[in-house]
C-alpha positions as CSV (number, residue, x, y, z in Angstrom):
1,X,0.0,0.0,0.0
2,X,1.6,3.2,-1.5
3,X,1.0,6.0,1.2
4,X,0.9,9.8,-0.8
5,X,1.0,12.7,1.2
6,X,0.1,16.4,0.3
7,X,-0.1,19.4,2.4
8,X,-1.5,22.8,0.8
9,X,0.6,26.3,1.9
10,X,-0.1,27.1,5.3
11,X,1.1,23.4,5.9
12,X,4.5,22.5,6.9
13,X,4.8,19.4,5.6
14,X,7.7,18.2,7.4
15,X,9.3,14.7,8.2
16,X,7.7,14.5,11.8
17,X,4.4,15.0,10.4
18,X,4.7,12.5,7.4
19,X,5.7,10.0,9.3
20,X,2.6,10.8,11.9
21,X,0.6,10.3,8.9
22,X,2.0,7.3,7.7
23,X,1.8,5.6,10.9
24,X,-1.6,6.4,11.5
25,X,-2.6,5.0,8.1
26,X,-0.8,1.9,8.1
27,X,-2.3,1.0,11.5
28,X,-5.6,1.7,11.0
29,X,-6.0,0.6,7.6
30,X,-3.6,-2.4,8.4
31,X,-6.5,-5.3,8.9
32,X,-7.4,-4.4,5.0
33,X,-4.2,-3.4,3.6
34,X,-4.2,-6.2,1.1
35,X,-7.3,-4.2,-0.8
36,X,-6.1,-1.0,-0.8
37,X,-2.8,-0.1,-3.9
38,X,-3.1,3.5,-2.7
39,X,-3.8,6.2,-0.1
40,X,-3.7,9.8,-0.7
41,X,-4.1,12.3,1.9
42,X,-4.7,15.9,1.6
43,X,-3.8,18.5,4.8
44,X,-5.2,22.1,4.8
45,X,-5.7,25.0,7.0
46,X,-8.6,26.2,5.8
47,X,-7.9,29.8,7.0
48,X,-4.0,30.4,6.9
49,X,-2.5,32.0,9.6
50,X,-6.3,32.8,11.3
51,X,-7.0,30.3,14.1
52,X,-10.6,29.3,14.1
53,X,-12.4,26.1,15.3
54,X,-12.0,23.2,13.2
55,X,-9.9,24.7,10.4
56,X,-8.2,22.1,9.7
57,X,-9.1,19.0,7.3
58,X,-7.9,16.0,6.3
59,X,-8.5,13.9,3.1
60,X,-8.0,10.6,2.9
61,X,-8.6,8.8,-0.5
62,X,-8.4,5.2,-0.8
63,X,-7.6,3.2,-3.9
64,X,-9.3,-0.1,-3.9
65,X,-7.9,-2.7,-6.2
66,X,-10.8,-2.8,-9.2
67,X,-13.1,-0.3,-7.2
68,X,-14.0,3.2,-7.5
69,X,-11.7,5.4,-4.8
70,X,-13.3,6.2,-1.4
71,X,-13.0,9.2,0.1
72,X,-13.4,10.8,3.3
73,X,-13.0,14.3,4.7
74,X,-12.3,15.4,8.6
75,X,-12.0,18.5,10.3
76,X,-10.7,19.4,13.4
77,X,-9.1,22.1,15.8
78,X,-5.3,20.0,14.7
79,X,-4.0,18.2,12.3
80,X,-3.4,15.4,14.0
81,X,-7.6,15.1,15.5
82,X,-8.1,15.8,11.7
83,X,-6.0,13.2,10.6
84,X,-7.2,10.1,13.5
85,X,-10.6,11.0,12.3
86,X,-10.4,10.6,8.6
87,X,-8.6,7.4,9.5
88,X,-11.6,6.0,11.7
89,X,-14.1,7.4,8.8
90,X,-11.9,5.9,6.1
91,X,-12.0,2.0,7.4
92,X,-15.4,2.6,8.6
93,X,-16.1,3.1,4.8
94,X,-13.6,0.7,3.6
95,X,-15.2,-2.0,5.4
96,X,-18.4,-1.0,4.4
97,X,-18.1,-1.3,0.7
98,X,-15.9,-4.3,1.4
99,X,-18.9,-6.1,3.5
100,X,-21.2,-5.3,1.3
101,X,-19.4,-6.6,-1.8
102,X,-18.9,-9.9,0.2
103,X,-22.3,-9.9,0.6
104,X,-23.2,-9.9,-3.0
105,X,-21.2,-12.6,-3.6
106,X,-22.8,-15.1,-1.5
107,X,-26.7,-14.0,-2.0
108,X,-28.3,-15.9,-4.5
109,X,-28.8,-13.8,-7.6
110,X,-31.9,-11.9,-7.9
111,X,-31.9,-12.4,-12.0
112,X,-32.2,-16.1,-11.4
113,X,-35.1,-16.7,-8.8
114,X,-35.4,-20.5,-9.9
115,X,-32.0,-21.3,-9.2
116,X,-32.6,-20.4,-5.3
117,X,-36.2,-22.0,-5.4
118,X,-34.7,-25.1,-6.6
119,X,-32.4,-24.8,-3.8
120,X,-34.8,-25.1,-1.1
């Protein structure tokens, strides 16, 4: 799992904080890694140098192996809130999608209904 990390202006994107990321990413996501070929996350200060509640937001986008990306957005009064709760929101989602593809899979299909009434 390819970990990219961008950070807009008011950002420093420093080691420290890449690292945090990365960490953070790999730990939560670890339990589906083997779905996921890439996670992109996007840090912003929504108002600069201006300290407001919650100005700061995390993205997290997560590439799922033959699946549309999911993405998740979370804001928060740091970075680092911002960037545990797009984690939580992203496997929340991830395992989501991923239950309810499982799911599909072992329902009898709905285009055959004799197939499951021969079954019984």
């Amino acid at each position: 799992m390819q970990i990219q990390i961008n950070t807009d202006r008011n950002i420093d994107g420093h080691e420290a904080l890449s690292t945090h990321v990365s960490e953070v990413v790999k730990s939560t996501l670890n339990r589906v890694s083997s779905h996921i070929t890439r996670v992109e996350v996007h840090l912003s200060d929504e108002n600069g140098q201006k300290s407001s509640k919650n100005d700061k937001r995390c993205v997290m986008e997560a590439r799922l192996e033959g699946r549309a990306p999911i993405a998740v957005t979370e804001h928060a009064e740091t970075l680092h809130q911002a960037i545990d709760g797009a984690a939580h929101k992203l496997i929340k989602s991830i395992e989501s999608t991923l239950g309810r593809l499982h799911d599909q899979k072992t329902r009898p299909s709905e285009a055959h209904p004799e197939s499951a009434r021969q079954e019984e």
